[in-house]
C-alpha positions in Angstrom: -115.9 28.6 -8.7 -115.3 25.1 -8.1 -112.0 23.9 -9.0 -111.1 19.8 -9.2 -107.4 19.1 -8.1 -106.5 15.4 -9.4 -103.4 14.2 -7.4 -103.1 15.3 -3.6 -99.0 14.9 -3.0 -96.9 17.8 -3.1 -98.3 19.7 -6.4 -101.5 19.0 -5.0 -100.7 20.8 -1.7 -99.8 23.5 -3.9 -102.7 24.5 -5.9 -105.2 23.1 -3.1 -103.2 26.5 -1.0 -103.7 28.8 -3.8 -106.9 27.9 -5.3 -108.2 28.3 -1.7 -106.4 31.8 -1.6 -108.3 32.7 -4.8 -111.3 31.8 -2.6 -112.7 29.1 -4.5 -114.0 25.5 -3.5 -111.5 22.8 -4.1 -112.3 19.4 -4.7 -109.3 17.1 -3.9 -108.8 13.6 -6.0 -106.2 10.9 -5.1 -106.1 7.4 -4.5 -104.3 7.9 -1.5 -107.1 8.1 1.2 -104.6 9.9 3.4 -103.1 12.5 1.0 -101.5 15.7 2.4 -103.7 18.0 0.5 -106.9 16.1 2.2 -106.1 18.4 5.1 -106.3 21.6 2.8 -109.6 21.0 0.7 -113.2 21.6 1.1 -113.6 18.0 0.1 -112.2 14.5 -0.8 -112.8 11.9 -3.2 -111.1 8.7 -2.6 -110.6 7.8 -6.1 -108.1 6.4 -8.6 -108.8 8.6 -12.3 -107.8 5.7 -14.5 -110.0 3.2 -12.7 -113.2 5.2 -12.6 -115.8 4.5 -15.3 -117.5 7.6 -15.4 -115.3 10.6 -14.2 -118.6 12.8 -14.5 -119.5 11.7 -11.1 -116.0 12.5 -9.9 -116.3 16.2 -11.5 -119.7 17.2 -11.5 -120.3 20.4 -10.9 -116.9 21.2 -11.2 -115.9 24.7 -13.2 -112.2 23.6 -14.0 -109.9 20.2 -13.5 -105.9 20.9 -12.5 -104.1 17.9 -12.9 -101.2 18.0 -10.0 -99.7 14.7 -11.0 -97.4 12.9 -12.8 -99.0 9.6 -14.4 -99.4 9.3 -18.0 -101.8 7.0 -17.9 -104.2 9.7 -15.1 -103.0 12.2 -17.3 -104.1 10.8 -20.3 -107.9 9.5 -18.8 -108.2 13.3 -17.8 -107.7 14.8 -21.3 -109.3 11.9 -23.1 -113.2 13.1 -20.3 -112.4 16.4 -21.0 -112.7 16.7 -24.4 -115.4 14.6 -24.2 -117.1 16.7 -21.1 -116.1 20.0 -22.4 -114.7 20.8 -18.8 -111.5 22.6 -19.4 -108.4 20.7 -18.3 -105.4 22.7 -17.0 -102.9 21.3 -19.4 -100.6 21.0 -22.5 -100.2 17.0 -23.2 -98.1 18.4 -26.0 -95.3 20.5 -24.0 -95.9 17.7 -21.1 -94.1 15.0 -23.1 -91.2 16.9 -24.3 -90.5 18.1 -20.7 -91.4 15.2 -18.4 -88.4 13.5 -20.7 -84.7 14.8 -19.7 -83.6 13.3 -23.2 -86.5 15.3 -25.4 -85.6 18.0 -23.4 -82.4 17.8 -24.0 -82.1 17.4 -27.5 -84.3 20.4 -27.7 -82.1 22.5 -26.2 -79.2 21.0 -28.2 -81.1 22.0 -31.5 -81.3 25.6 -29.8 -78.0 26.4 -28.9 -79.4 26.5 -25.5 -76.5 26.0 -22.7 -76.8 23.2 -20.5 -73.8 20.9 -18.8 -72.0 18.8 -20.6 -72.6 15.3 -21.1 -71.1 12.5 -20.0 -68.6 11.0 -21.8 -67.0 14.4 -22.2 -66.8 16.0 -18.8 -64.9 15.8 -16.2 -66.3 13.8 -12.7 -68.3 14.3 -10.6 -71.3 12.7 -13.0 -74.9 13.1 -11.8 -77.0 10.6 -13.5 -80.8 11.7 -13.7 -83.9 9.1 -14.4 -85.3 10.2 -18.0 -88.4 10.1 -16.5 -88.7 12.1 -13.4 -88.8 15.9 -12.1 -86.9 17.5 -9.6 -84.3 15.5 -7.9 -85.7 12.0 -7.5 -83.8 9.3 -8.4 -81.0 11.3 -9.0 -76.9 10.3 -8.1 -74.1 11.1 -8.0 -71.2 9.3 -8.6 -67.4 10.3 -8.6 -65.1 8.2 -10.9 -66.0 5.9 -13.7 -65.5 2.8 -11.4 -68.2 3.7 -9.3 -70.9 4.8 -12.4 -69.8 1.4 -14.6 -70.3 -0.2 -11.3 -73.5 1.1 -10.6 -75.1 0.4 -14.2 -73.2 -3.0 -14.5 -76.5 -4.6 -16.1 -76.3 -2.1 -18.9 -74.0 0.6 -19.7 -74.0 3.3 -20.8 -78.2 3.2 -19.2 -81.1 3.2 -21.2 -83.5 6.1 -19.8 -80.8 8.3 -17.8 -78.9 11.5 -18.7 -75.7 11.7 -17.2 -74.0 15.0 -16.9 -71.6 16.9 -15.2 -71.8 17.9 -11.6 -71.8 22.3 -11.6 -71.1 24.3 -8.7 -73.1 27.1 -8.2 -77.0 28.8 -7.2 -79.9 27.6 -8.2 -82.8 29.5 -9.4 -86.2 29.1 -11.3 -88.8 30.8 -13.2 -92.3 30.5 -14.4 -93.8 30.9 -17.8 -97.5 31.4 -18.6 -99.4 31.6 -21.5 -100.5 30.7 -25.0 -98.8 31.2 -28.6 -97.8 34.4 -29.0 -98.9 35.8 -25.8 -96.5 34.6 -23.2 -95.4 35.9 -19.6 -92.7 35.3 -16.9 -93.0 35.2 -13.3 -90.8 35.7 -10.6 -87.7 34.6 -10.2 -86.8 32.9 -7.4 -83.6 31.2 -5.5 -83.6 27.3 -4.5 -81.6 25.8 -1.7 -81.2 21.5 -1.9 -80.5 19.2 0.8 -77.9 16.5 1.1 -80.2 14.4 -1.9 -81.0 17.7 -4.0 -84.5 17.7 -3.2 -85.3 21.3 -2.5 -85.5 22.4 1.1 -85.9 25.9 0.8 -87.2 28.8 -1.7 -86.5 32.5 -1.4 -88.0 35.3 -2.7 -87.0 37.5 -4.6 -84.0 36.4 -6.2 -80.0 37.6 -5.9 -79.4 36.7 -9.4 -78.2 40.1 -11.1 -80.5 42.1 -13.1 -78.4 41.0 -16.4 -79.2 37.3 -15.6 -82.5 37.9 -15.2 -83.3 39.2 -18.1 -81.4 36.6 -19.7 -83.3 34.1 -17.9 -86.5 35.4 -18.9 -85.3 35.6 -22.6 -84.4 31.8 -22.7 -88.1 31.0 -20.8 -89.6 32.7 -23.3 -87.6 31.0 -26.2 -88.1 27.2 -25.2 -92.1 28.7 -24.4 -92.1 29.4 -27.3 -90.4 26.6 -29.1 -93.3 24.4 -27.1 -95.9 26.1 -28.5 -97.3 26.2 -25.2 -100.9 26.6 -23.6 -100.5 26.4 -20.0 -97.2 27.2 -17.7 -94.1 25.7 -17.4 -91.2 25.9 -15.1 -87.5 26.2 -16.2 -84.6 25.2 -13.4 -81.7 26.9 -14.1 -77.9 26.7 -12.5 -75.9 29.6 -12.7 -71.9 28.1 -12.9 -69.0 30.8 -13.4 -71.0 34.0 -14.1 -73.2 31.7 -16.9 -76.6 29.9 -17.1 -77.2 26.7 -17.3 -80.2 24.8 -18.0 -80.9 22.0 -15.9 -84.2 20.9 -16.7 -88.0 22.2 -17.3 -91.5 20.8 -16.8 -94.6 21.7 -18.8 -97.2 21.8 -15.6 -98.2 23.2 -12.4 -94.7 23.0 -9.9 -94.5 23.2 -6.3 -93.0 24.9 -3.9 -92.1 28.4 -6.2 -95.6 29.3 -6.5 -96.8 29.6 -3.2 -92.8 31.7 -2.8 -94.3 34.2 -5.6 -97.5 34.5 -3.8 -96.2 35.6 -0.7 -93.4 37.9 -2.2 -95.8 39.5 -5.4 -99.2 38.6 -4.2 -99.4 37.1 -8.0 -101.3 33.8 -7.8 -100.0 31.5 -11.0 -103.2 28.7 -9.9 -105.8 32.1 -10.6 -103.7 33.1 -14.0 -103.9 29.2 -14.9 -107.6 29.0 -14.1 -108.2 32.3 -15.9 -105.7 30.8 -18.9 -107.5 27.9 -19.6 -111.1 29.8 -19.0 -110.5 31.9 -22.0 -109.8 34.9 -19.6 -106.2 35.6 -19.4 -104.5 38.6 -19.6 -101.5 39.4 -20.4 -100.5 41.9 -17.1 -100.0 40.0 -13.5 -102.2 41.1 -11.0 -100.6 41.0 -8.1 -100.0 43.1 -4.5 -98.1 45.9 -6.3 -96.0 45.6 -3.6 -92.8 43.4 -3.7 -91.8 41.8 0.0 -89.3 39.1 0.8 -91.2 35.8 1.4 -89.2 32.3 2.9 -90.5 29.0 1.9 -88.6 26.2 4.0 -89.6 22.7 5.4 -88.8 21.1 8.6 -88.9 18.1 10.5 -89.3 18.4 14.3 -88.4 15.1 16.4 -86.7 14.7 19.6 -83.6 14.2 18.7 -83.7 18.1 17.1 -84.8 20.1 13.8 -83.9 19.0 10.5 -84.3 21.1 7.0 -85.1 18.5 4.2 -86.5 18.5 1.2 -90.0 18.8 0.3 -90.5 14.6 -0.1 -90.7 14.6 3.5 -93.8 16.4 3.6 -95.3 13.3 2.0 -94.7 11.1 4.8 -97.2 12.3 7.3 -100.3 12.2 5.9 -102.3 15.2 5.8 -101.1 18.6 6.0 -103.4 21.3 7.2 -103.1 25.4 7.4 -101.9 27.3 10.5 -101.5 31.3 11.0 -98.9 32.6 13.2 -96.9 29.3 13.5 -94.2 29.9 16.1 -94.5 33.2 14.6 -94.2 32.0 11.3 -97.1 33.9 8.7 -98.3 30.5 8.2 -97.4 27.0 7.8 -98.7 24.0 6.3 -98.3 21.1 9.0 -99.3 17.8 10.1 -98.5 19.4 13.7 -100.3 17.9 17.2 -99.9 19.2 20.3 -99.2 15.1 21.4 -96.5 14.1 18.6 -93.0 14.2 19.0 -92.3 13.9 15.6 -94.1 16.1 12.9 -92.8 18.3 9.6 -94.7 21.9 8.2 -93.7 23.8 5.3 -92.7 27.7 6.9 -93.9 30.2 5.1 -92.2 33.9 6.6 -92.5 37.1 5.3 -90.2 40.2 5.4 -89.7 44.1 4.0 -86.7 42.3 2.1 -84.3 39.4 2.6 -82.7 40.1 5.9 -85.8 41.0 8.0 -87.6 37.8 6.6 -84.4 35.5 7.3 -83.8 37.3 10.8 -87.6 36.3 11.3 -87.1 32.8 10.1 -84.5 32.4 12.6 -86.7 33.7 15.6 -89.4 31.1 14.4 -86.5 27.8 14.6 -85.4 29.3 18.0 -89.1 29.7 19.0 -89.5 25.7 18.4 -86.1 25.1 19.5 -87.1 26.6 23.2 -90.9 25.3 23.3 -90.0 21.4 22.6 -86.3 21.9 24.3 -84.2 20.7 21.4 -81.1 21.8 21.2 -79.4 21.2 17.6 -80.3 21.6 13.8 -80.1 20.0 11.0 -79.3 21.9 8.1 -79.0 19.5 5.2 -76.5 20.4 2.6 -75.6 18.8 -0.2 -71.9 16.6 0.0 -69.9 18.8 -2.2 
């Protein structure tokens, strides 16, 4: 099986990791010569999708394409060949628009009764205001009095392209959903930590969130899955505030981070059920390890001045990140590590019989690299309030 990966940033890492744990060759396509995934493939094209002529030459031989990117116009190049190539292409254009657009996404849950925070005139502060067009936390702010937002958007106000909501205490969890019409399936649910920008620095596995609420979570995966009509998997980002759920955003493709969480805790890879999805072979059980252990997804950044947990974007900043066993006694970690820098970031991924074993472990790996490159503080970032 040879599997194409078009985009080698952080959703690239991803399904470059699990397609190689499904043991299958991965081809790796970005424009960026010095990618992070170009340290986890078998090989690498330098190549820009929507500048190409003839993507045959870019996918020959190639069983399966997984777009891990976020261009509409690569997105668009890469459905347009497929159909035309009959190689199957790992995604749903359809479900994609609705939920790579905050507003569509909103007013679908709006015409659901689906609960999400309130909008902005009528909440309270703090506001965050969220680009339209974006996933996860980029671009997002936060802003507390009306001064400060009118202030901010002084060329136009209210803004064109941004949802502003209110700012909700509480945990942050997320879910998977995979599957076609009529024949859909959830994941694992797992919990998210976010650093001082809400970029998520940390997942765990499996979640705290009470039985109830994760049934209820499931339900409303299932119900906006369904409301998508979708082919392919989605993600759903939820917040739970004052005993309640709310909705924060979704995203109709593969995600990051969560996936590799649910492999290490379930043994359940979502890039094989995706593959197997869109290769008319899905089924609707998990396979998976049988077995359900605590798994501790965190990045780092090691310089001399100490150890700082940050979000995932800083895993983009150091070019390529390659695969290590037994990292500081971590199960593995993904790494742009050298014996000879003083400053390098890896993704930990740490294992455990449950929660407390595989935090206690997580700790014994950040005193380990605390002691071997004599640092003596860290980092934790937390978000301001």
């Amino acid at each position: 099986m040879i599997v194409a990966v078009v985009g080698g940033s952080l959703q690239g890492v991803e399904v470059a990791y699990l397609a190689h744990k499904a043991g299958w060759n991965v081809r790796v396509v970005d424009k960026n010569s010095q990618a992070p995934a170009f340290g986890l493939c078998d090989s690498f094209l330098h190549v820009d999708v929507t500048a190409e002529r003839d993507l045959s030459i870019v996918f020959d031989t190639v069983d399966l394409v997984i777009p891990a990117l976020e261009d509409d116009d690569a997105l668009n190049c890469l459905n347009q060949w497929s159909h035309s190539a009959g190689v199957p292409l790992a995604f749903d254009p359809d479900a994609y628009t609705i939920s790579s657009s905050k507003l569509e996404s909103n007013k679908l849950f709006t015409r659901m009764g689906i609960p999400v925070p309130l909008s902005w005139p009528d909440c309270s502060f703090p506001v965050l205001a969220k680009p339209s067009k974006s996933s996860g936390s980029k671009g997002l702010k936060c802003f507390h009095d009306v001064g400060s937002l009118k202030h901010h958007f002084s060329q136009s106000f209210p803004p064109q392209g941004w949802v502003l909501q209110e700012y909700l205490e509480g945990s942050l969890h997320s879910l998977e959903i995979m599957g076609i019409s009529g024949s859909y399936r959830t994941l694992q649910v797992t919990d998210l930590f976010v650093d001082r920008d809400y970029d998520c620095k940390r997942v765990v596995a499996p979640t705290k969130l009470p039985a109830k609420l994760t049934v209820e979570l499931e339900r409303l995966g299932l119900q906006i899955a369904n409301a998508l009509n979708l082919h392919g998997i989605m993600d759903l980002e939820v917040l739970l505030h004052q005993g309640g759920l709310k909705i924060l955003e979704i995203d109709a493709r593969i995600p990051s981070q969560t996936p590799t969480a649910v492999y290490w805790s379930t043994g359940q890879n979502m890039v094989h059920m995706l593959a197997d999805l869109f290769m008319d072979r899905f089924v609707q059980t998990c396979p998976g390890t049988g077995v359900v252990q605590a798994a501790v997804y965190e990045h780092i950044c090691v310089s001399p001045d100490g150890l700082y947990v940050n979000g995932e974007h800083m895993m983009t900043q150091g070019g390529p990140l390659y695969r290590y066993k037994n990292f500081f006694g971590a199960d593995e970690a993904l790494t742009n590590y050298h014996s000879k820098k003083d400053q390098w970031v890896a993704t930990l991924i740490i294992s455990g019989k449950d929660r407390c074993s595989a935090f206690a472990k997580r700790d014994r790996v950040v005193d380990t690299i605390l002691k071997r490159f004599s640092l003596k503080k860290v980092h934790d970032s937390m978000p301001a309030f």
